[in-house]
C-alpha positions in Angstrom: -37.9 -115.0 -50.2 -37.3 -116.1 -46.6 -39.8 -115.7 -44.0 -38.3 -113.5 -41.2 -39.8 -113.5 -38.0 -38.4 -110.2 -35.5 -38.8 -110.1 -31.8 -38.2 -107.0 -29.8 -39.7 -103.9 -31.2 -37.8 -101.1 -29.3 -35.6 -97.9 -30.3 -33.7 -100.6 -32.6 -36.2 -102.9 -33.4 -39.0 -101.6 -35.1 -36.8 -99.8 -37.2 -34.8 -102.9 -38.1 -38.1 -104.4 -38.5 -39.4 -101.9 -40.6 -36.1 -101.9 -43.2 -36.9 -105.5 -44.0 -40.7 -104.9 -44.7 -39.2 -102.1 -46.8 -37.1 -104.7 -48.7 -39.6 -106.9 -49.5 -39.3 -109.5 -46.9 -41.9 -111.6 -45.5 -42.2 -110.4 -41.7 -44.2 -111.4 -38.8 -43.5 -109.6 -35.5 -44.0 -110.1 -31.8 -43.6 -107.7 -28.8 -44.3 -107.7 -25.6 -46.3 -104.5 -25.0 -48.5 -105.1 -28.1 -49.4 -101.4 -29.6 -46.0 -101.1 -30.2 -46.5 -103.6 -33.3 -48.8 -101.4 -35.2 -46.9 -99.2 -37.6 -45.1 -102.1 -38.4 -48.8 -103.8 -39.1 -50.0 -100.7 -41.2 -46.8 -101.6 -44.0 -47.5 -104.7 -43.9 -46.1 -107.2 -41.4 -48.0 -110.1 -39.4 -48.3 -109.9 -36.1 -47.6 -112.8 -34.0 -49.5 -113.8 -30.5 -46.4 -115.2 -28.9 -42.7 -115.5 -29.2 -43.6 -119.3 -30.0 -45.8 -118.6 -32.6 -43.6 -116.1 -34.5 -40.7 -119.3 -34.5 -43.0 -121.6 -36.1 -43.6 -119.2 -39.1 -39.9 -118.2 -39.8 -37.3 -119.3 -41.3 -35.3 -116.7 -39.8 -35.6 -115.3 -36.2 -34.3 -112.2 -35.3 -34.2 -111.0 -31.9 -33.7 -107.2 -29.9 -34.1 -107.5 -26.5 -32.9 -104.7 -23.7 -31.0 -106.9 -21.5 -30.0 -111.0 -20.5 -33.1 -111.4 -18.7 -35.8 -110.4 -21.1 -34.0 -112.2 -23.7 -33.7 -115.6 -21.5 -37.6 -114.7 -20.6 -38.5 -114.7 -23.9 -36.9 -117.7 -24.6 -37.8 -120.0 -22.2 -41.1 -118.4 -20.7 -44.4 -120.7 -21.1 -45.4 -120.2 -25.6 -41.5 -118.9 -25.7 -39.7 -119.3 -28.8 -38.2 -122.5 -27.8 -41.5 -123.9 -27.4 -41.7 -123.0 -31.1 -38.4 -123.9 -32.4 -38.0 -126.4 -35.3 -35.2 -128.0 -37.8 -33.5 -125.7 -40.1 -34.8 -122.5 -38.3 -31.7 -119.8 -37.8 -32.0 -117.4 -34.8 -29.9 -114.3 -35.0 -29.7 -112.5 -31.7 -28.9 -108.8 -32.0 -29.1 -107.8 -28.4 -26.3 -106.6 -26.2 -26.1 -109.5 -23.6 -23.3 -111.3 -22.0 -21.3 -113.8 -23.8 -21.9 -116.7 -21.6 -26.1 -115.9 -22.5 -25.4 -116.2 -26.6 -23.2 -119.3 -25.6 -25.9 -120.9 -23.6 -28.5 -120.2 -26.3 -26.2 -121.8 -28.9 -25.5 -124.7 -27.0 -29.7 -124.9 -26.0 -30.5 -124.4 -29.7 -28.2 -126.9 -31.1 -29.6 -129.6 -29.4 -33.1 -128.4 -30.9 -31.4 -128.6 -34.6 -31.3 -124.7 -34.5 -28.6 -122.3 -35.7 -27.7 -119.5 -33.4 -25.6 -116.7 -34.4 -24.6 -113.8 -31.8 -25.3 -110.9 -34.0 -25.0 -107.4 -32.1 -24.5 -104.1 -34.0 -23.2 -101.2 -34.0 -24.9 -97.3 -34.8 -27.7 -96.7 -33.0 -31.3 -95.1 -34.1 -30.7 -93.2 -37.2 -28.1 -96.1 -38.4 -31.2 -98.5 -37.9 -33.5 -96.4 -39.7 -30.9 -95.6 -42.4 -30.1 -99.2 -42.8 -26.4 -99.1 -41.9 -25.9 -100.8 -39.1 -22.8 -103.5 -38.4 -23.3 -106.5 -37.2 -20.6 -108.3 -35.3 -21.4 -112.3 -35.6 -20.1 -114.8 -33.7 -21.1 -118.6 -34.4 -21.3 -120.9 -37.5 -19.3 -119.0 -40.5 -21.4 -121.3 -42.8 -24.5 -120.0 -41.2 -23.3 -116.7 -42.0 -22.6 -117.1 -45.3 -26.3 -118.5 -45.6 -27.4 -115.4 -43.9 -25.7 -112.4 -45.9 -28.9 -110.9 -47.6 -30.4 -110.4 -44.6 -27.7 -108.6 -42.7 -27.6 -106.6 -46.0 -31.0 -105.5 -45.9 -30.4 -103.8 -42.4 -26.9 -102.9 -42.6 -23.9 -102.1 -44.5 -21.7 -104.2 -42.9 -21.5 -107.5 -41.2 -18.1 -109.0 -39.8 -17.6 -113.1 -38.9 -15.6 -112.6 -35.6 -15.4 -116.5 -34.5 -17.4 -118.9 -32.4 -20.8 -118.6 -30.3 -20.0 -115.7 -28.2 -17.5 -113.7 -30.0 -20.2 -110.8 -31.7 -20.9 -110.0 -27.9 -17.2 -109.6 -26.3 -17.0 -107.8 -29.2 -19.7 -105.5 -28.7 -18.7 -105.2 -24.9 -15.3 -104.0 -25.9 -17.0 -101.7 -28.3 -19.2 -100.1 -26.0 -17.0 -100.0 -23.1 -15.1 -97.5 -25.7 -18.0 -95.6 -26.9 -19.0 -95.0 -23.1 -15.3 -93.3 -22.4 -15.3 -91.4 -25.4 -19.3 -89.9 -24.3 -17.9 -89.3 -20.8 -14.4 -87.7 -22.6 -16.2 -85.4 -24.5 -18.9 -84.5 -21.8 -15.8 -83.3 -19.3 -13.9 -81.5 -21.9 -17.1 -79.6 -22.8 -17.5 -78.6 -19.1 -14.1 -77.7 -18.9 -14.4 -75.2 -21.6 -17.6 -73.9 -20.7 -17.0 -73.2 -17.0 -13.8 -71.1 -18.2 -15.9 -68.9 -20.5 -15.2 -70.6 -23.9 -18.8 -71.0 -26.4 -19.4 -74.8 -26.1 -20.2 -74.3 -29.7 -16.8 -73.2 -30.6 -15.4 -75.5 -28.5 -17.3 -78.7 -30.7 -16.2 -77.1 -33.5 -12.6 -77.4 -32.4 -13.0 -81.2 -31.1 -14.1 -82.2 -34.4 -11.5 -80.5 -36.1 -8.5 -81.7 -34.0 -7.2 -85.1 -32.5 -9.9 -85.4 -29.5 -12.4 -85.8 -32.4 -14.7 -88.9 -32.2 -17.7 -90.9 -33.6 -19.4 -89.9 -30.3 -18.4 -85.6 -30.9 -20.2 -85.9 -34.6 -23.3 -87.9 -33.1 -23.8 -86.5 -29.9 -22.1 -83.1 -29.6 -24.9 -81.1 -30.8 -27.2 -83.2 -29.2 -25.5 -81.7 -26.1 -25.4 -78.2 -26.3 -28.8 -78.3 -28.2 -30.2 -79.8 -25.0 -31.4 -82.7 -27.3 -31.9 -86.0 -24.8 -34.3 -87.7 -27.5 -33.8 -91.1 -27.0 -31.7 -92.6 -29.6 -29.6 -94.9 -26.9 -30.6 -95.0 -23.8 -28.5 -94.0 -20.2 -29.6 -96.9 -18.6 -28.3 -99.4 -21.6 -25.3 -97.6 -21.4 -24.8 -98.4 -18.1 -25.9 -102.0 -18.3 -23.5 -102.8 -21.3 -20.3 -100.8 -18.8 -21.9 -103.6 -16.0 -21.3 -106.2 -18.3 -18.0 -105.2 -19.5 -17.0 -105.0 -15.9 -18.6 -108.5 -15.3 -15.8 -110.5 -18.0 -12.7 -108.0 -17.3 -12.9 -109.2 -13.9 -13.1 -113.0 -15.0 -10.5 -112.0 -17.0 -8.8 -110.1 -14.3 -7.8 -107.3 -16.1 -7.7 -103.8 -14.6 -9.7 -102.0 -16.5 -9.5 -98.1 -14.8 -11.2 -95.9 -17.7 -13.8 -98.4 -17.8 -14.6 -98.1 -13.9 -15.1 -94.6 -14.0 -17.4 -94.7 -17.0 -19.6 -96.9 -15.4 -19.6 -94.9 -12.1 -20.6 -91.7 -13.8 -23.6 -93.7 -15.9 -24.3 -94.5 -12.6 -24.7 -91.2 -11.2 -26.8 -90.3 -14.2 -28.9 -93.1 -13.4 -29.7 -91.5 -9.6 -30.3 -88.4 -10.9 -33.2 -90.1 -13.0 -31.6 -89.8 -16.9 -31.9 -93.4 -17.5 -34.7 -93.3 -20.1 -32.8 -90.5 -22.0 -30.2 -90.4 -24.4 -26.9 -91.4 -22.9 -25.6 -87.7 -24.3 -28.3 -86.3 -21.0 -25.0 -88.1 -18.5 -23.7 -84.2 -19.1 -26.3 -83.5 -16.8 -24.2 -84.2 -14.3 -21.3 -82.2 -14.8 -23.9 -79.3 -15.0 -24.9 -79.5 -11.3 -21.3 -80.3 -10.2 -20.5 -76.8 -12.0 -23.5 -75.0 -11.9 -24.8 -74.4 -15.0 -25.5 -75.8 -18.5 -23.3 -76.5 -21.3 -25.6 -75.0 -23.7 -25.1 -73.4 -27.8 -25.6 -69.6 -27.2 -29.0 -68.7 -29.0 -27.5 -65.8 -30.5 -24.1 -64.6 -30.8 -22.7 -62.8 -27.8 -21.6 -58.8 -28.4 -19.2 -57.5 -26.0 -21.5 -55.8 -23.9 -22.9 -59.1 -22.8 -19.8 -61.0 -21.6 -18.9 -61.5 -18.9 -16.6 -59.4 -17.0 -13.2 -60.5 -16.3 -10.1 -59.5 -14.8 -8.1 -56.8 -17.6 -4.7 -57.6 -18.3 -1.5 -55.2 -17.6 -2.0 -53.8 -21.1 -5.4 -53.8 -21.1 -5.8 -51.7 -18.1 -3.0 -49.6 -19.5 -5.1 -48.6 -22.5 -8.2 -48.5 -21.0 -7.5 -46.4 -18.3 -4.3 -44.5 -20.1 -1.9 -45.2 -16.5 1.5 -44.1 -17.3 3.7 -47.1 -15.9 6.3 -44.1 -14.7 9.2 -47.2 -14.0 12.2 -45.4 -14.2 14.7 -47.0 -16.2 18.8 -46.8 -17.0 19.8 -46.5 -20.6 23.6 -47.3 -21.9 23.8 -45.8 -25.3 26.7 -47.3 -27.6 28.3 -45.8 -30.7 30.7 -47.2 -32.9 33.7 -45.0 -33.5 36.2 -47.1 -35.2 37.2 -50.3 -35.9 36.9 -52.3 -32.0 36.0 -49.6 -30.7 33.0 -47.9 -29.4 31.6 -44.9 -26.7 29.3 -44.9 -24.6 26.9 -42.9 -22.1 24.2 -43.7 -19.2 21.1 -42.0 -19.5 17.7 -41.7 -17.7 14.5 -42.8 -19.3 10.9 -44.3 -17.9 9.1 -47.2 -19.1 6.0 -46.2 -20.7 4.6 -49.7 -22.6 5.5 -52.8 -23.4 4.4 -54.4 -26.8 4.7 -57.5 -28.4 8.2 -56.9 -30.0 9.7 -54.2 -27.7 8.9 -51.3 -25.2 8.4 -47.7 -25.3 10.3 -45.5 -23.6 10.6 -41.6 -23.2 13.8 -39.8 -22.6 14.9 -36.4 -22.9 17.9 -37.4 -24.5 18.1 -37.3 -28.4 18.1 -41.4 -29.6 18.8 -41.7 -33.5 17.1 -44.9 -35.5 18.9 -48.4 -35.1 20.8 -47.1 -32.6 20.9 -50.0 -30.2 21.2 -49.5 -26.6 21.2 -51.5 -23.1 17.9 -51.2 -20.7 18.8 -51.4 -17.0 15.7 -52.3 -14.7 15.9 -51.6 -10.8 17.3 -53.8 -8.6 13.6 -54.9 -7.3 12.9 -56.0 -11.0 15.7 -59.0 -11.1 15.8 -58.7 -14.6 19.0 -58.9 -16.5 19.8 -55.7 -18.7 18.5 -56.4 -22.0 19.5 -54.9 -25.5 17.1 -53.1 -28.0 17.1 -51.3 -31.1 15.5 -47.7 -31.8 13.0 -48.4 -34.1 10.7 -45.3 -34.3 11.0 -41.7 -32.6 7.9 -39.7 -31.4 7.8 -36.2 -30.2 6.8 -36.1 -26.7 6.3 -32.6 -25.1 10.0 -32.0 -24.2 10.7 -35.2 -23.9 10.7 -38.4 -26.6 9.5 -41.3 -27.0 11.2 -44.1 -28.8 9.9 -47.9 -29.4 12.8 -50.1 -29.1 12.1 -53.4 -30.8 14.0 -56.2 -27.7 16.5 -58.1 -29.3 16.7 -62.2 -28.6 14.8 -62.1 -25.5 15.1 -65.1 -23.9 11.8 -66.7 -23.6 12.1 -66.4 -19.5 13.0 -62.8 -19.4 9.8 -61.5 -21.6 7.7 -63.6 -19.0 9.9 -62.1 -15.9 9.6 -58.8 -17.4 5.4 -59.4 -18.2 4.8 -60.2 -14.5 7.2 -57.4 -13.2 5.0 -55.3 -15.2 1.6 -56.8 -14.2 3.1 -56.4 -10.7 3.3 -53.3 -10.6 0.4 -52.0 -12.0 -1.9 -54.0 -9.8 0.2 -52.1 -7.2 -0.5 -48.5 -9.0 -4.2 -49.4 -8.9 
């Protein structure tokens, strides 16, 4: 069984670390603030001193480090690992770091006899502890090969992308995405909750429609269950957007979607979020908008919401106004064969419906008779042809509902807003 040495105990780390104790590999671990090592002690790993001294006892070297410079620290600080590097020893880096680091390592090692292989992943805390990580390799595709059980033990999957370098473009490009799609779904949540619309509801609709995501499943509850556990942090967030910036502008590619990712990460970095979960960046929209994007801790009754403005036919039922808009109505009968009579009377608008109006008349209508509704002039409206449809007694008068015959889709909306006009009017 290979001896695996692991560097880096952090959100990813110890996990990681832990997995391959789990699997029945020989591990000795080192990191920097030492308590941290403990747990992993307690099942059963070594703990190494120095970075150096974890080297000398591996055969593999795995390393998870926050950032380029405590990786390049750790490698070339005094009783670093390359002061405990030997022949045949294979370092797999799994931090997020710039491509030109894992290329300067790989060149550094070689000359030391050492395999490198850029080995980031992707999934964050609970893919570490479940074991299913991906690793995106770059380097050596014999070295690899060589290495498959171990990339086995902590993940599911592990992809040979190409030379020294090519696991970390790749996971740039990666998280350059996963940072859009976080900052995607933390404005369309604000959207919807400063218009009224349950957050919860609102998830439930993301995940079930095209603006679904690996970031709505992972951290949409986390956000309206106020849940800014760490499982990736803000501030690594925003480092691996830095980055990202960093070689699309040696590659001089406009990259807009990226830019304003990594200036909201920013802002959530001012506003102190950057040892929190990147999903705590929605922070931010909540003090833009004034007020939190938050699951409702019990079901809202219709006493409780808030009031808004009624519509036309809403206030009409509620407050029983008679609309009183006097109307024109040519009646037609068919006589004979191309030919037909007809009359004008009066009649009044009482309500509109979804299918037709109702109007009263004195005059005596008979079912399916079709007839012409002429608006006042103020109204603009064209006349418009309906069918009797039902018959009501109304005092002396009745009142028919007239189901609206191909209504063009631009009169119903000229005849909803006359309609809305002119009750906001009456009121």
């Amino acid at each position: 069984m290979k001896r695996i040495g692991f560097i880096g105990l952090g959100t990813m780390g110890k996990p990681m670390a832990a997995n391959l104790i789990q699997k029945g590999f020989m591990v000795t671990v080192y990191n920097r603030t030492a308590e941290k090592a403990d747990e992993l002690a307690h099942l059963g790993a070594e703990v190494g001193l120095t970075p150096a001294e974890v080297a000398r006892s591996s055969d593999v070297l795995i390393t998870m480090l926050s950032n380029d410079a405590s990786l390049l620290e750790t490698f070339y600080s005094e009783q670093g690992i390359l002061s405990g590097v030997h022949p045949a020893l294979t370092i797999i880096d799994s931090s997020t770091v710039a491509p030109q680091t894992s290329q300067k390592l790989a060149e550094e090692l070689a000359a030391h006899f050492v395999d490198f292989l850029d080995a980031p992943v992707t999934g964050s805390k609970p893919a570490a502890e479940a074991g299913t990580l991906t690793f995106m390799v770059g380097g050596s595709q014999e070295v690899f090969d060589e290495h498959q059980d171990v990339f086995l033990a902590l993940g599911s999957k592990a992809l040979y992308l190409g030379p020294s370098g090519s696991g970390s473009y790749a996971k740039l490009a990666h998280n350059t995405m996963v940072g859009i799609n976080l900052a995607g779904l933390a404005e369309g949540l604000s959207i919807a909750t400063k218009a009224g619309v349950n957050p919860a509801q609102f998830l439930e609709i993301v995940r079930s429609g095209g603006a679904n995501s690996m970031m709505a499943q992972l951290k949409g509850d986390k956000i309206i269950d106020r849940d800014f556990s760490n499982q990736f942090s803000l501030k690594l967030m925003l480092k691996d957007l830095q980055l990202a910036q960093e070689i699309t502008g040696k590659f001089q590619l406009p990259t807009p979607m990226l830019q304003s990712a990594t200036n909201l990460f920013q802002i959530g970095l001012s506003k102190g979020l950057g040892e929190e979960d990147l999903s705590s960046v929605i922070q931010c929209y909540e003090e833009w908008m004034g007020q939190q994007v938050v699951r409702p801790s019990e079901p809202v009754v219709a006493s409780e919401k808030p009031a808004s403005p009624l519509s036309g036919r809403e206030r009409r039922r509620n407050t029983r106004v008679k609309l009183d808009i006097s109307l024109k109505l040519s009646i037609y009968q068919w006589e004979q064969e191309g030919s037909f009579s007809g009359q004008n009377i009066d009649g009044t608008l009482f309500d509109l419906s979804e299918s037709g109006l109702q109007i009263t008349s004195a005059a005596p209508l008979a079912p399916d008779m079709f007839i012409v509704i002429h608006f006042p002039q103020e109204a603009e409206l064209p006349p418009i042809t309906a069918r009797v449809i039902r018959i009501e007694p109304d005092g002396r008068n009745f009142r028919y509902g007239c189901m609206l015959s191909a209504l063009p889709p631009y009169v119903r909306i000229k005849l909803e807003q006359y309609i809305e006009d002119h009750i906001a009017y009456a009121f």
